[in-house]
C-alpha angles and dihedrals in degrees: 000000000000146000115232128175109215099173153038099020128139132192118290128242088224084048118239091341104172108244100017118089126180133229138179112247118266090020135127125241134195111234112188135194110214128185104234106162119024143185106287083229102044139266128257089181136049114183118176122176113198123199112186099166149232107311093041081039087060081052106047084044081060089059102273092119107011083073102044083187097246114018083214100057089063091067114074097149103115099201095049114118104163115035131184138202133188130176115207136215135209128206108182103161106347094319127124111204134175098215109127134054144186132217121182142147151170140242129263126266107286117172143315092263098042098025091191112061113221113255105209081175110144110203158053106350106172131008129186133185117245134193127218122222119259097234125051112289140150115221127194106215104193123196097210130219121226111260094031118095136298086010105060110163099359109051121116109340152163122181102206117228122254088015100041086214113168113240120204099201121203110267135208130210118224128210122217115186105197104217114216127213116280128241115220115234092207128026133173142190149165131141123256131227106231085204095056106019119214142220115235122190138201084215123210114303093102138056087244123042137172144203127189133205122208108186116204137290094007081124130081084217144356106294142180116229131189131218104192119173130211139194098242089232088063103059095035086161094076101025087055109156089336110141093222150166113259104263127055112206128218126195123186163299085353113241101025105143134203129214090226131019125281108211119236127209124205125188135183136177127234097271091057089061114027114147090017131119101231086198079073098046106124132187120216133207143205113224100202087191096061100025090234130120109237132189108265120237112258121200105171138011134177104222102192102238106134118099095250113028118202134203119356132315126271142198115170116203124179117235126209094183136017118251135122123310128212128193099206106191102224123030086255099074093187099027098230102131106272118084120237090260094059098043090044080056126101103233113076093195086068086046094278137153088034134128104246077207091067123082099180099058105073102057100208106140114181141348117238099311135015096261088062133084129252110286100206089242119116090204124160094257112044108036113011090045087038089058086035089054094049094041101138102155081187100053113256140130149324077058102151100167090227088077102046130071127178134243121304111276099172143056099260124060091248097056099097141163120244125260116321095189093253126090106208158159104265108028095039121019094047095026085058084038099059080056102061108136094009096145125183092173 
């Protein structure tokens, strides 16, 4: 019996790290309880206790569980036909906390003679909305076994049909790091005259830096825009794999289009980019109007090449709408294999429809031998035998994390958690399998 988190979940700062899952402040997530491994002659009974803890508990007292939106959504089960819920309360030192709950539930009706009828169903079994806290915060969720506090007697079950045996599954723990909203370390702001345009700049406290140029009459109105900067740690939702530079850049308002292209400067200085090839360098953008992130349009760059090189950095991109910038360091954001044009493309069999922040989408593994990269190629050799080579549904080794994805959290069969510490069937053999011949060469 497992914890999964299906929704609501965003990168992490550490990176797909198993176990840990990552969520906005203030924002609601999807836990499930999913039967994994079940009784070899069927179940007639599924109970799951569910500790998330004291500062999720303090939400969910404020109305984020007690609700559970619909009752009826909790229960997926398909063969449940009496279900039960039960909040619990604990009372350490005077304080009375919501912080548990228990889902459980019976069979259908089966025969006269066996009056519950066995469930051999795999799957998700119980789901609840849950509500992240506003401010930072890490929160251990436990799925706890029966016999074990708080949960006594009705901990982690399952009763096995024609014997009613009572099973104690293994259980896992889930950690959920509540991301609070990030504070920008440089913002900016003036109104432009839509008649005579203006130039706003971040100045020169930071390694990168930017200034932007609005000409005239590319509003419809006067308008006052925003550059706010942020560290890249502290926005991992939309930084997500990408290999970047340290900074992430917003302009605003979001969405605010021209009707022809402002033209953005970046600069950095050499320690953002030491080791790097600055002909490589590549800015990413946010299109608010189709939700994808694009490669932005460069139109100069200074490459460094010269012996001496004087003064910052630079790379200039046009911009057609405001949104957030990244300055990803290769021309492969995420390093998985498939560069930021393919994946921004619309065929997924060439690497397209796929986030370039994203390193776990695109499921090529390694080149020809291990000592080589990723070649962009999904072939039968190197990456479904490799999977093949490293499947250990329990757990246990060879794991090497190259070769696992998660569930499914998306609607397309590539969009895939990270590693979830397991190499399976279902996640990994025929996750790596649906994408046979993808090429982004």
């Amino acid at each position: 019996m497992a914890l999964s988190v299906t929704a609501g979940a965003v990168p992490c700062p550490q990176g797909k790290d198993p176990g840990h899952v990552c969520v906005p402040g203030d924002a609601s997530f999807t836990l499930t309880v999913d039967a994994v491994q079940i009784p070899a002659a069927g179940y007639i009974l599924a109970d799951a206790w569910i500790n998330y803890g004291d500062e999720l508990g303090d939400q969910a007292a404020n109305g984020a569980i007690k609700n559970l939106n619909d009752l009826l959504s909790v229960f997926v089960w398909p063969d449940l036909e009496l279900a039960t819920i039960v909040f619990g309360q604990r009372n350490e030192s005077g304080d009375s906390r919501l912080d548990t709950v228990l889902l459980g539930g019976l069979t259908g009706q089966g025969t006269t003679i066996s009056p519950l009828a066995p469930s051999f169903y795999t799957g998700t079994l119980y789901q609840i909305s849950l509500t992240c806290t506003t401010a930072n915060s890490t929160n251990v969720i436990e799925l706890i076994q029966k016999g074990t506090a708080p949960a006594g007697t009705s901990g982690a079950l399952y009763t096995e049909f024609g014997t009613n045996t009572q099973f104690r599954p293994a259980v896992n723990n889930v950690t959920i790091n509540c991301l609070g909203e990030a504070e920008p370390v440089e913002s900016v702001s003036t109104m432009i005259d839509n008649s005579v345009g203006a130039s706003l700049s971040t100045g020169t406290d930071d390694s990168v830096e930017v200034v932007l140029d609005v000409p005239p009459f590319v509003l419809d109105e006067d308008e006052t825009i925003t550059i706010d900067v942020f560290l890249a740690e502290d926005v991992p939702a939309v930084v997500g794999d990408a290999g970047g530079l340290s900074r992430v850049f917003r302009f605003g308002p979001a969405g605010l289009i021209f009707s022809s292209p402002v033209t953005v400067v970046l600069s950095f200085d050499d320690s953002e980019i030491a080791g790097t090839d600055e002909s490589s360098i590549e800015p990413i953008v946010f299109n608010s109007l189709t939700a994808a992130w694009e490669v932005a349009t460069v139109v100069a760059r200074d490459d460094g090449l010269a012996e001496v090189h004087i003064g910052p950095h630079t790379v200039t991109i046009e911009l057609d709408h405001f949104s957030d910038v990244i300055i990803c360091r290769e021309d492969d954001c995420d390093g998985d294999g498939c560069n930021n044009e393919s994946e921004a493309g619309p065929d997924e069999t060439q690497g397209g429809r796929r986030d370039m922040r994203d390193s776990w989408d695109y499921y090529s593994v390694l080149g020809p031998g291990a000592m080589f990269p990723k070649d962009g190629v999904i072939d039968l050799p190197n990456d479904i035998l490799g999977v093949i080579l490293h499947f250990s549904p329990q757990g246990q080794p060879p794991y090497d994390a190259n070769f696992d994805r998660g569930p499914q959290i998306g609607a397309n069969h590539w969009e895939r958690a990270g590693p979830d510490g397991v190499i399976d069937l279902p996640n990994d053999i025929l996750g790596v399998i649906l994408q046979f011949s993808h090429n982004c060469e």
